[in-house]
C-alpha positions in Angstrom: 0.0 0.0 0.0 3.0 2.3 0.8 4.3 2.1 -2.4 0.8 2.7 -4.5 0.5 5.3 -2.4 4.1 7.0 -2.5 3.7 6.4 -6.7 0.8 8.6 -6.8 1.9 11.6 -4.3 5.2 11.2 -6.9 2.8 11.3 -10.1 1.4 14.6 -8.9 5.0 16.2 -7.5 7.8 15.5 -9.9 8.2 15.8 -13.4 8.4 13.3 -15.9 12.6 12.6 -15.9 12.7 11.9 -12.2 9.9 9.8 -12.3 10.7 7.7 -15.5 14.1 7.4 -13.4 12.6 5.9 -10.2 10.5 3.8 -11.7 13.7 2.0 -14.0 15.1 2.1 -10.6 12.1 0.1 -8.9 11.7 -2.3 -12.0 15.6 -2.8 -12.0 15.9 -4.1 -8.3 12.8 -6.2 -9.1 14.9 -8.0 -12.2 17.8 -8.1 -10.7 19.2 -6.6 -14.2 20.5 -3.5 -15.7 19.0 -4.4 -19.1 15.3 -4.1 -19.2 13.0 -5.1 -21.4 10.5 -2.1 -21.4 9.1 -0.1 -24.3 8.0 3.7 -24.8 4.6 2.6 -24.9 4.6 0.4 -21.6 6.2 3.1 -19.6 4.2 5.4 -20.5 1.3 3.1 -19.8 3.0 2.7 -16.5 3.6 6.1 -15.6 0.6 7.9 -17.3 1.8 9.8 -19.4 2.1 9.9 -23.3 5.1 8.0 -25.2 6.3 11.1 -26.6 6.6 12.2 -23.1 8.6 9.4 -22.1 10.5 9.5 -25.3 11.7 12.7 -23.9 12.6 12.2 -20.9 14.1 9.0 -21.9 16.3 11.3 -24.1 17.0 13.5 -21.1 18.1 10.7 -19.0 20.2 8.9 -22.2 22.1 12.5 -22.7 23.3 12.2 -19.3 24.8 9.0 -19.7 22.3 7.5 -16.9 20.9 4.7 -19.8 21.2 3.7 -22.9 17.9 3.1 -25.3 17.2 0.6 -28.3 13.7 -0.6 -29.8 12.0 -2.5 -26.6 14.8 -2.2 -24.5 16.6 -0.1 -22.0 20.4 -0.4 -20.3 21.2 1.4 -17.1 24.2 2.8 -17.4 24.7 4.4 -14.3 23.1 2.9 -11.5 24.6 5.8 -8.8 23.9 8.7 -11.3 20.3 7.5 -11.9 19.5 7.2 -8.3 20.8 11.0 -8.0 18.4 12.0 -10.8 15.3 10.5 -9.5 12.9 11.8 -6.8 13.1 10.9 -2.9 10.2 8.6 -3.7 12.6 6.2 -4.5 14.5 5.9 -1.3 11.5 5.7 0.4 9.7 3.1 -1.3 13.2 0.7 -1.2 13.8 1.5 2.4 10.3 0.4 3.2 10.1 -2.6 1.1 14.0 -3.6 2.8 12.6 -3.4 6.1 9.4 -5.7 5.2 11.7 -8.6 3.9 14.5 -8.2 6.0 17.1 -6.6 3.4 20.4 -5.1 5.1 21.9 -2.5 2.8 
């Protein structure tokens, strides 16, 4: 419930870059990968939003040299640098989920 709920105060704070950025964050500790199969379309599914929007801010986060973007598929490049670029949300919603199942960081 904590994280539905942190994902919508997020929705309505932060722009579109720092949550597309928390949200490959959240999806890449659930994979256990740094490649990720996601498209423009799902995201923008996931974060309601319109896939041009998250074609931007894909951009914005690929000029940074945070990820890396092909057809259907997105690298992180830099774990650290992505984590500085996305919203507090982020922190929150890992530090709870650790503390649920036990995770020492």
């Amino acid at each position: 419930m904590l994280e539905s709920a942190q994902a919508a105060a997020c929705n309505a704070r932060h722009n579109l870059p720092e949550r597309l950025a928390r949200s490959l964050l959240i999806v890449r500790d659930r994979v256990d990968t740094d490649t990720l199969p996601l498209t423009h379309e799902f995201l923008s599914i996931m974060l309601g939003v319109r896939r041009a929007g998250v074609t931007l801010a894909a951009q914005t986060l690929q000029a940074g040299g945070l990820i890396r973007q092909s057809r259907g598929r997105i690298t992180i490049l830099d774990r650290d640098g992505l984590a500085a670029a996305c919203c507090d949300c982020y922190q929150i919603v890992r530090e709870s989920r650790d503390q649920i199942f036990g995770i020492r960081r």
